[in-house]
N, C-alpha and C positions, 0 to 999 in steps of 0.2 A: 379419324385420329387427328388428321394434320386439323380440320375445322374447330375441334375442340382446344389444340396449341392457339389456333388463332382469337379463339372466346377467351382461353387461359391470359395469353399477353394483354389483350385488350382491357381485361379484370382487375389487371394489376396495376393500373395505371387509374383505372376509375377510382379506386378509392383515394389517393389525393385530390382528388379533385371533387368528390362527394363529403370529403371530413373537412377542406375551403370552403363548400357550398354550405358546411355546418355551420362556421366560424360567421362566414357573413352573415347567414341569417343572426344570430346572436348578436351581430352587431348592428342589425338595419331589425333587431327583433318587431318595431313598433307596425312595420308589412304584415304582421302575424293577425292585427287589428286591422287590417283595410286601410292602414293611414298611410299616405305618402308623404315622400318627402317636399316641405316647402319650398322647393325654387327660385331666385324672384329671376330671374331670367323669362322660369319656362312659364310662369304668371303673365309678366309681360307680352309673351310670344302669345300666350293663348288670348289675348285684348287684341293686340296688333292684328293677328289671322282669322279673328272671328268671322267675318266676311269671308274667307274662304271656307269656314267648316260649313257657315249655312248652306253655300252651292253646295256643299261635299254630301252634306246631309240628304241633296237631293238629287244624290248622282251625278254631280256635275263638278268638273272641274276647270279652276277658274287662275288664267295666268297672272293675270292684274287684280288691286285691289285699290281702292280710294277709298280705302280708312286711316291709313296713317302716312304722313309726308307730304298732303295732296293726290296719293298716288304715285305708286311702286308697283313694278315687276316681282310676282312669287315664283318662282319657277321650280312646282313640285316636281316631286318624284314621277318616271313614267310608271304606268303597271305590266309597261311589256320589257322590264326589268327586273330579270330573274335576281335582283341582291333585295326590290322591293318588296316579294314574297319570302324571301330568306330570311330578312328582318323582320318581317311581322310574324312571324314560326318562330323566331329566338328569342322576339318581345313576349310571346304568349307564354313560355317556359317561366319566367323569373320576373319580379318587379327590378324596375329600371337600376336603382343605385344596386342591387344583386347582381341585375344580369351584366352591367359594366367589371365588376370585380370577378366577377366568375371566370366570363370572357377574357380578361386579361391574364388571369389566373393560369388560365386553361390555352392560351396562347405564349405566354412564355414560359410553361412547364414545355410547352412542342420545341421551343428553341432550345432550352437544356437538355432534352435528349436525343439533339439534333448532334448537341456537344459529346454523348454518350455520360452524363452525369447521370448518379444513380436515384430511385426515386426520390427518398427524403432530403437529397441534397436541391434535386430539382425544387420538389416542394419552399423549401429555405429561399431559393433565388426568387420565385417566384411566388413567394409571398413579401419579401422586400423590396419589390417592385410595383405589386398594386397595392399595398397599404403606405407606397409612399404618400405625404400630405400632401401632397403637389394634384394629386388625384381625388382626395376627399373632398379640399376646398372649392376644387372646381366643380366635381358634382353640386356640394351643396348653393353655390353660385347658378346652377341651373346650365354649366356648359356640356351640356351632356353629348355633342357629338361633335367634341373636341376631346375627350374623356375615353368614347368610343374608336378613335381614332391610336390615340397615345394605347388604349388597349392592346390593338391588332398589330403594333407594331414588328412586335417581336415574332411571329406566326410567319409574318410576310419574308422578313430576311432569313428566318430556317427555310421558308422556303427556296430562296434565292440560293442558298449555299446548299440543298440538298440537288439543285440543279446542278451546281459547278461539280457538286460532288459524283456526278453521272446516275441520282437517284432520279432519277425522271417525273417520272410515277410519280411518287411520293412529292416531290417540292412543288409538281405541275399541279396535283391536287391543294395544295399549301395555299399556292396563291392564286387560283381561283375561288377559292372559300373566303382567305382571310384579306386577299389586295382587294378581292371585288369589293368585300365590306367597306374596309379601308375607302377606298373610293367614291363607294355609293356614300356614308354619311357626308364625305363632299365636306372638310374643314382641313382647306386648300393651307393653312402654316403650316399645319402636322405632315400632313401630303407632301410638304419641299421637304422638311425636316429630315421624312423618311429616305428620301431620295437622295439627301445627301451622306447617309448613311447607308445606303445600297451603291451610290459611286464608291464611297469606301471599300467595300465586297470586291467591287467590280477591279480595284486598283490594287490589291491584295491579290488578285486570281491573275490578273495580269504580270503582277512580279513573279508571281509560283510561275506561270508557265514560258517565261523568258528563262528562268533557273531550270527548267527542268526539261523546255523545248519540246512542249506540247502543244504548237499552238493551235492543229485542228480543232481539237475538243474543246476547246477554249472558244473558239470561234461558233463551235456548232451550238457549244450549249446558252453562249451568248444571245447568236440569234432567235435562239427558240426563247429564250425568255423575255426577250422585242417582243419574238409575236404572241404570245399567249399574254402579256400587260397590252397589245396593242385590241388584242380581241378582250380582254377585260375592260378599258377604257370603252371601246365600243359597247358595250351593254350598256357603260353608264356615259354613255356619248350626250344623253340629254342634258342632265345635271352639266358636264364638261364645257357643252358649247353655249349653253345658256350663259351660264357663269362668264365664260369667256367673250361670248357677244356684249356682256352689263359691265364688266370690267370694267370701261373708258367712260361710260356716263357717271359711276358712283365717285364717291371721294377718293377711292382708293387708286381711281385712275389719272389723276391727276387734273391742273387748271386751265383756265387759256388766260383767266388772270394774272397780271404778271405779279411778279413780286421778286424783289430785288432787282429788276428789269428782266426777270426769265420768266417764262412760265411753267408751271412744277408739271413732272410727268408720274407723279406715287404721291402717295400721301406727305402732307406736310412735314419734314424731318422732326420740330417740336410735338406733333403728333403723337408720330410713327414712333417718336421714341420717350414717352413721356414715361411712360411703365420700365423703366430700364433698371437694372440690378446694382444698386451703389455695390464698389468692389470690395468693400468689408462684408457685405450681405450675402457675400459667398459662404459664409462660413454657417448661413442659417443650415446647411445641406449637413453637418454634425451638429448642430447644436440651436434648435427650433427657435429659442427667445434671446439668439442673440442679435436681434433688432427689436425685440418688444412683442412680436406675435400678431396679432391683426389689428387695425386700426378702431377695432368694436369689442375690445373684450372686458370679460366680466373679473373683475378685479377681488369679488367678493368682500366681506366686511373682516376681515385678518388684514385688509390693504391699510396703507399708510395715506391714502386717499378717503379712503371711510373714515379714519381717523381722525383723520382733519377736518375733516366737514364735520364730524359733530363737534370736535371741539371749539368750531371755529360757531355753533350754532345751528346748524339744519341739522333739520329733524332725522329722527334714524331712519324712517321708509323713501324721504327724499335720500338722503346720505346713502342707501342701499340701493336707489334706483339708479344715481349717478356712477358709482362705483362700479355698477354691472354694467355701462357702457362704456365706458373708457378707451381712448386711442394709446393702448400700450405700444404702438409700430411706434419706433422712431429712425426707419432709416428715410430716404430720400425718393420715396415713390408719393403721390398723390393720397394710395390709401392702398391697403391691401386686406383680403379677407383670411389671412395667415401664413405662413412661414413656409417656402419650399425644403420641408426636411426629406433627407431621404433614409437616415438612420444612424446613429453614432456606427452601432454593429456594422450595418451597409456598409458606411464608407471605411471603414477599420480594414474591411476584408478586400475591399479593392484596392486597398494601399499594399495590405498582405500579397493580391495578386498578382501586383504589377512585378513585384519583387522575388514572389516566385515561380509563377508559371512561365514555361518555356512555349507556349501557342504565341505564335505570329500575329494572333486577332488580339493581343494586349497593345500592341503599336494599333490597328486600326483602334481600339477601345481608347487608348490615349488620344489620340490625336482628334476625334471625334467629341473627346471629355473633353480638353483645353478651347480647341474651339466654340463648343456649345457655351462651354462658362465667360468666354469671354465674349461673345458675342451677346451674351445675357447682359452684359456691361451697358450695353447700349450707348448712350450719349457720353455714359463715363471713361467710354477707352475710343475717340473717336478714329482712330487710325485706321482700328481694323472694320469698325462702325461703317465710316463712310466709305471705305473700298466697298463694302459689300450694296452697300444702300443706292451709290451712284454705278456700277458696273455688273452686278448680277443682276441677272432676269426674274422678274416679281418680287424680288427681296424690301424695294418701295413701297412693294404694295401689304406691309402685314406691320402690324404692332404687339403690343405688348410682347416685347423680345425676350423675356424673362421664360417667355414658353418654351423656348429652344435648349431650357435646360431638361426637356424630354428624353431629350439625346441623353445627356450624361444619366439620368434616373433608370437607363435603361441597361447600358454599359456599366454603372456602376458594383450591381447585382451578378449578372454577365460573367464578368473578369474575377471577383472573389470565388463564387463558386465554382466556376471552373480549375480555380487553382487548389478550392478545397477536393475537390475531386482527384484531379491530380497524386494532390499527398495521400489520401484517405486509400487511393489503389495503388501508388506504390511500393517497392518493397522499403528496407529500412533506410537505404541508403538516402533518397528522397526525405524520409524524418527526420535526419540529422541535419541537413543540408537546412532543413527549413526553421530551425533553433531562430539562425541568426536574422534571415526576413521578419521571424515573429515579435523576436527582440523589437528591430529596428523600427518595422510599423506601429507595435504597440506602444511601444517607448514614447515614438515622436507623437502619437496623438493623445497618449494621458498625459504627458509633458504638457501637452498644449493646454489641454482644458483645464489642468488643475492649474497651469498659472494664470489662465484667465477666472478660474474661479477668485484664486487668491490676490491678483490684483488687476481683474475686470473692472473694478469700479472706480480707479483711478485710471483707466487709459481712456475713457470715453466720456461724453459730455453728456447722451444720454438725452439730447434734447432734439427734438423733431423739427427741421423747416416748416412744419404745417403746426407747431405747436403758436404760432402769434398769432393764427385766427379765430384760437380757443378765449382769446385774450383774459389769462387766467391769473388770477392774482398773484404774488412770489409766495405766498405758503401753499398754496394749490400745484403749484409749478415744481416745488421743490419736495413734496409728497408724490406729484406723478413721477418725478426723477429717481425716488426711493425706492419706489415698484420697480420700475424697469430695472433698477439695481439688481433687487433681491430675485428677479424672474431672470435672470440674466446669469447673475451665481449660481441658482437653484440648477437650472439647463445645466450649466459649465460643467457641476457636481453629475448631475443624473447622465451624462455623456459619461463622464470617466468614469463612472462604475458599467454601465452596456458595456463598453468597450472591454474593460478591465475583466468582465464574465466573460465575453464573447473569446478574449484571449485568454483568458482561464481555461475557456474547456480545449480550444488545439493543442493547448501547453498541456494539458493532463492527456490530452490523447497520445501525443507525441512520447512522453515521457510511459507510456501502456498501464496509463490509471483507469483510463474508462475505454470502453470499446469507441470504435466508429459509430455502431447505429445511437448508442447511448452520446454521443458526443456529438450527432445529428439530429438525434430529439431535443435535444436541450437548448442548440441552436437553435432550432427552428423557433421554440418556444419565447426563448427572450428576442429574437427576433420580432416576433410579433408582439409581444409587448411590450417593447420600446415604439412602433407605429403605430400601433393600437392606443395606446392611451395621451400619444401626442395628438392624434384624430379624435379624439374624443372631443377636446377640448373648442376642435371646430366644427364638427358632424353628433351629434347625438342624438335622444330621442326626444329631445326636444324641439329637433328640427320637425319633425314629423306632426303631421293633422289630418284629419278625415279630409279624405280627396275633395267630398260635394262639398261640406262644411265650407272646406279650403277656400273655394272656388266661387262659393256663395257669400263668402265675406269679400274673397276681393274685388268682385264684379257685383255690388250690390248698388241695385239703381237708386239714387240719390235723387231731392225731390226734384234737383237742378236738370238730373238727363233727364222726364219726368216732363218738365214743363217742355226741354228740347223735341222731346219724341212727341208733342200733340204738334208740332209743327209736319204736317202731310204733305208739304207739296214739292216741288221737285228737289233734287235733292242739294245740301249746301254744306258748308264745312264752318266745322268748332275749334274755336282757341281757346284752351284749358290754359289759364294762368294759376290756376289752382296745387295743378300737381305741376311735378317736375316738366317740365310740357315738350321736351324732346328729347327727353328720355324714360317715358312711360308710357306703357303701350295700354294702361286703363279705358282709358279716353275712346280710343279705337273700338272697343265692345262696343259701345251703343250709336257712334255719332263716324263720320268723316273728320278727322282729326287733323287739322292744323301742323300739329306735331305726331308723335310717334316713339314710337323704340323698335332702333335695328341699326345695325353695326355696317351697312350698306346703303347707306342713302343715296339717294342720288348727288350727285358732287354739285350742280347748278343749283335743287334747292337748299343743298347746307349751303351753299355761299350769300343767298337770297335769305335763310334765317339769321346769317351773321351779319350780313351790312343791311337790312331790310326790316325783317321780322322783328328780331329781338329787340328793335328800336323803335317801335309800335309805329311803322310809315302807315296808316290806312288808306293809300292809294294802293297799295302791296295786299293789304286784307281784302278790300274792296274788290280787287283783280282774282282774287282766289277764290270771290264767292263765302268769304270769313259772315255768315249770317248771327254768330251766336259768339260771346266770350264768356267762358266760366271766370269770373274772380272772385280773388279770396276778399273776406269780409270780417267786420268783429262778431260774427254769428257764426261764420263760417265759409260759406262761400255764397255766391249770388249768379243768377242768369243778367248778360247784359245784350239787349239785342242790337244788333248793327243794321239800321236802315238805309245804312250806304254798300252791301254787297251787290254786286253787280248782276246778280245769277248764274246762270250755268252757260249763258252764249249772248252775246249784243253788239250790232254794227257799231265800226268808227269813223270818224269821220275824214280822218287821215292816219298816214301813215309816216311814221317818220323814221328813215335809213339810219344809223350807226355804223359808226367803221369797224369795230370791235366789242370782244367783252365787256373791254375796261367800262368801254362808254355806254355801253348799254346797261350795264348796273348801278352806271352812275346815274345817269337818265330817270331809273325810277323814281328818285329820289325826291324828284321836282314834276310832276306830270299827270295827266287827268288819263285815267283809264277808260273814263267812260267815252271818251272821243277819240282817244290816242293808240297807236299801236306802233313800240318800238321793234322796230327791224332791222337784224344784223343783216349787212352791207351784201353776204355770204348768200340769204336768202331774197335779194333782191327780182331777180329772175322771176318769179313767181307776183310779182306785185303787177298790178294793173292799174290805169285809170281807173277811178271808182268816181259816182255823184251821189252823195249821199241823201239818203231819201230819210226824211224825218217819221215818214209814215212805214217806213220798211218794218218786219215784223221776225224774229226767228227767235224758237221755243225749242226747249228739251220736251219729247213728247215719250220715249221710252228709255228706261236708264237700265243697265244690264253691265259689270265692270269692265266685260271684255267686248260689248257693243253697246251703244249708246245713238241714238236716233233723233233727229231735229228735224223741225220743221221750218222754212225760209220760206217768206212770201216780198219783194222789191221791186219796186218800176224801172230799176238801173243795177246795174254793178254792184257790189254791195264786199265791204271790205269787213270777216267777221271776225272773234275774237271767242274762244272756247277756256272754260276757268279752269280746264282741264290742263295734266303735265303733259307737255312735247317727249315723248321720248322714239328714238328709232333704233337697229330696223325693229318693227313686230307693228306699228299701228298701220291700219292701210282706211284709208280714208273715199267714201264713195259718194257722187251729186248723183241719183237715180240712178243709185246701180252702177255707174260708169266710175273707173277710177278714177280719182281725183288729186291734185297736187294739197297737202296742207304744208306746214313751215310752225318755225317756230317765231313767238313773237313777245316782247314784254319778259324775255331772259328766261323764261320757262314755261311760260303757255302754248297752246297752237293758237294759228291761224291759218284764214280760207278766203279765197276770193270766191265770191259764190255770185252766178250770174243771175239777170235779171230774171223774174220770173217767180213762181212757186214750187218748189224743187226739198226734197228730200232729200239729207244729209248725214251721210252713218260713218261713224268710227268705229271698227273694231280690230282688235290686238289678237295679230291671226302671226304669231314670231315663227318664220319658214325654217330657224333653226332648229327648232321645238317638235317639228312634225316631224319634218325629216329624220332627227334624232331616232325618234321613236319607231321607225322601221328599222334604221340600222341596229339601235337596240335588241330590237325584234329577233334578227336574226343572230347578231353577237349572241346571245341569251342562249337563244337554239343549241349552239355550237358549244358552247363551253357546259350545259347540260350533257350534250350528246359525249364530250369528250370528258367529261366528271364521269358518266357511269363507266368508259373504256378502261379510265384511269385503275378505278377500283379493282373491274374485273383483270386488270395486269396485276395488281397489289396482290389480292388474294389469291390468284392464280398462283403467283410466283410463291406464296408462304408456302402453298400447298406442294409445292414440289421440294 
């Protein structure tokens, strides 16, 4: 009987979550056909990584790669990471933009009834949380384990308070499921994010138990949830220390170049905050097109832009082609791919809740909402900006600050339904009470949007900082200003009526017109579609195409790779001037790529592509082994070969010391590669007399990414120069076997004093963080399995008594 209660409860809960699993198929229907969705991210990723699938394909896994940047650190997943198999089990259920919605679906339905909300009300939160746009755009963007991240959030913190709450069992199971995920996909902004949303918890539990002078259980359950993140971390200790060791080489770790006479320890501040939220653009969170919508959208031919172009003379399939791609954004970001809405309904009912739910977590829900929104400001509020950016730990290191409003998309949903809960289980006295909250929030926010409907078009200008590179004529300019008009009113209106139903139906409930559950379907319903069909507009089934088709269009060998691949002999690198060349990870499919795409460069060669690269030095090509350059042509594009690459290794003839950064970046600027080796002052120690032998000889004889083998034959000393990246710790360098010292030389390559004689030379990338990781994984892994089945068997034990 009791196992039956326990199938029963578990029953009732699956069907919300199998009639979402309905909805999204309906919505991702074109997975029905084998098509996925187009990415360009995870297009990208898949050019960049190709070199790794091919080891992968043969069993092999491979830490480094030189196909894109010159050569970068990959620091995959281990397999002695029980979140790695847990993922690939959750992948096999559901296609990717499914299984993201589901998952989130399905993690903060666990936080609402963490709250004790009833199902359809859970349902309601927790479909106004992942049909926010904020979630669509980034899938369709290809950010899918930043998406996966923003999912698990809410799973993790029930778990956290189902700890304080003394559910043991239960929260310890939470977050071992849902922090290990969290973790393992490793999209370290979401990661702080959460964390600053779990110190909130932590500061919360802390005032309850000075009020209530509790403070063992406070303590106990504190530590125990140290060590059970402390043993989750350790599973995914690989990904952690990896990440953590690469930190200070990428950009994100800062310069030793100065600038402004300092040298930067995080990303550039113009960087780090170029994505920042102008503070009217707050308002997109009610009302999607009150900046315009994304910087690519289809205007269609109803637009005052179509109209003009024919009237002005072009033809109606140009006039409809131009129309469908139009920069309707006009707030003050670079470019965005749509609006973070999170729901007129959504945010109506967390203005209702602040107003009337009596739970304590509406203060942490505020205070984590004002925050996140204003820190989404970014360069626009720099007060609060730069405290954080010079004084908290890794907050330097992340961009696009606009993410941060995760936090509030999550809180937003959170706090209304709990308040709708609240009333819906109250007795009457609670219904009357709630008259005048309904009033006030409704009031204030169809007040708002009907006067921005009614004289929107007079308080804004409507024109974009990025609209003068369009350099569009003034009838063109003043037809795009029309649109955004009319997309701007149209929003305004479509806001105050959500809103105006969504307090329709508490007001009829209130007043005992319609039931609860009738007054919870109906929510739920315009709930979703007010997110639903503002997602449309950026996610549809358009987006979607045959995976292989996909794949085969965008990795389609060109006659230009074609001429590059009959080139057999050892191996060299391409500069595509063709495409976007450092930021397109195409290039990397077939060739060693000059450029690349990835959001982690190495921080020395972006400084070497900004003062070097980009200004075509070919003492900088020449040094990198640059054998080939794709440019663009009036045919199309063309192969240009470079008979000044240096190859893969070659003596110099001196060496010449630098005091610094500064001077050794300048250095390249003026200087023969093929004789010269610049040396910071720092790797000095390592330098030797050398006599340079004209006849001396040293070859790449085997190439392998994470070992690579030379061959040195010299009558003296011999000073060498490798086209390959300096990166440390992980490469260990060996002359027969014996270890050997290398150094960095020429601002990013190695070098080797290599002695007289005929001596074998091997680099391979053997990172002691990397291995070690993977025992302690190993055994983390073990342990949180072994205490995941105890867990359970206390869960069901306990129902059954």
């Amino acid at each position: 009987m009791a196992s039956n209660g326990i199938l029963k409860d578990a029953l009732k809960h699956l069907w919300p979550a199998l009639i979402f699993t309905a909805l999204m198929l309906l919505y991702f229907y074109p997975v029905l056909k084998n098509e996925t969705l187009v990415q360009t991210d995870v297009i990208q990723i898949k050019g960049t990584h190709h070199e790794v699938e091919i080891y992968k394909e043969q069993g092999e896994r491979i830490l480094w790669t030189n196909s894109s940047f010159g050569g970068m650190p990959v620091f995959l997943s281990s397999p002695w990471n029980i979140y790695y198999h847990l993922h690939r089990v959750i992948s096999f259920l559901l296609p990717t933009p499914m299984l993201l919605t589901v998952l989130g679906f399905i993690g903060f339905y666990i936080l609402m009834q963490t709250f004790n909300v009833s199902i359809w009300l859970s349902f309601a939160g927790a479909a106004g949380f992942v049909l926010s746009s904020f979630n669509f755009i980034s899938m369709e963007a290809g950010h899918v384990n930043k998406v996966f991240d923003i999912m698990l959030m809410a799973p993790v913190l029930a778990g956290v308070i189902e700890v304080y709450r003394g559910k043991i069992w239960k929260g310890t199971t939470l977050l071992i499921v849902f922090l290990g995920l969290q973790i393992f996909y490793g999209h370290v902004q979401i990661n702080y994010y959460l964390a600053f949303m779990i110190l909130g918890i932590f500061i919360l539990e802390l005032i309850n138990t000075f009020k209530e002078k509790k403070v063992k259980p406070f303590l106990v359950r504190s530590l125990l949830l140290l060590a059970i993140v402390l043993v989750i971390i350790g599973s995914n200790i690989v990904q952690l220390w990896s990440t953590m060791e690469l930190a200070p080489s990428t950009t994100r770790g800062g310069s030793e170049l100065t600038k402004a006479g300092e040298a930067r320890t995080g990303l550039d501040y113009d960087y780090a905050y170029q994505w920042s939220n102008g503070i009217s653009e707050t308002f997109t969170l009610l009302i999607p097109y009150f900046k315009g919508g994304s910087s690519n959208e289809d205007l269609g031919t109803n637009s005052e832009i179509y109209k003009s172009l024919i009237g002005n003379g072009v033809g109606r399939q140009q006039a409809q082609r131009y129309a469908g791609s139009f920069p309707l954004y006009w707030g003050d970001q670079p470019f965005t791919a749509g609006p973070i809405y999170f729901g007129a309904i959504v945010c109506f009912l967390f203005f209702l809740g602040m107003l009337l739910t009596g739970s304590p977590v509406k203060w942490w829900a505020l205070s984590l909402a004002i925050l996140s929104i204003v820190l989404s400001w970014g360069k626009n509020f720099p007060a609060l900006t730069n405290l954080m950016y010079d004084h908290f730990p890794l907050y330097n290191k992340f961009r696009s600050v606009t993410m941060i409003l995760s936090i509030t998309q999550l809180v937003f949903p959170l706090v209304g339904i709990m308040a709708l809960q609240e009333l819906v289980s109250s007795k009457n006295e609670l219904k009357l009470k709630a008259m005048r909250p309904l009033m006030i929030s409704a009031g204030s926010l169809l007040g708002l949007t009907m006067l921005l409907f009614l004289t929107g078009g007079g308080l804004f200008r409507f024109i974009s900082p990025n609209d003068a590179a369009l350099q569009m004529p003034d009838w063109l300019q003043n037809s795009l200003v029309s649109d955004r008009v009319a997309k701007f009113r149209s929003d305004a209106i479509r806001s105050f009526f959500f809103i105006l139903a969504g307090a329709g139906l508490i007001w009829m409930f209130l007043k005992d017109k319609i039931t609860e559950k009738n007054m919870t379907i109906l929510l739920v319903l315009v709930i979703v579609i007010d997110l639903w069909t503002v997602n449309k507009r950026y996610l549809s089934a358009g987006d979607f195409k045959d995976e292989t088709r996909m794949e085969k269009e965008a990795f389609a060998m060109s006659e230009e790779d074609k001429i590059i691949l009959r080139d057999e002999g050892e191996y060299f690198r391409v500069m595509n001037l063709a495409r976007n060349t450092f930021n397109e990870g195409i290039t990397s499919y077939y060739h060693k790529s000059i450029g690349g795409y990835s959001a982690i460069k190495m921080g020395r060669y972006q400084e070497l592509i900004e003062n070097h690269i980009s200004r075509n030095n070919m003492n900088v090509f020449n040094m990198l082994n640059t054998r080939y350059f794709i440019i663009p042509s009036q045919s199309g594009q063309r192969v240009q070969p470079n008979p000044g690459a240096l190859g893969n290794c070659w003596f110099v003839k001196e060496a010449r010391v630098v005091k610094n950064a500064d001077e050794e970046i300048e250095a390249l600027g003026d200087f023969d590669p093929a004789s010269i080796a610049l040396v910071d002052e720092r790797f000095g120690k390592f330098l030797k007399p050398v006599n340079f032998d004209s006849a001396a000889t040293i070859s790449l004889t085997s190439y392998h990414p994470m070992k690579m083998e030379y061959k040195a034959s010299s009558s003296g000393d011999q000073l060498a120069v490798f086209s390959d990246l300096y990166y440390q710790p992980g490469w260990i360098s060996r002359i027969d076997g014996q270890v050997a010292d290398h150094f960095r030389v020429n601002y990013v390559l190695r070098g080797m004093v290599i002695p007289a004689g005929e001596h074998t030379i091997e680099f391979e990338f053997r990172p002691g963080s990397y291995f070690a990781g993977e025992k302690i994984g190993a055994v983390s892994s073990i342990a949180l399995v072994l205490l995941m089945i105890f867990n359970i068997y206390m869960i069901t034990a306990r129902k059954k008594n």
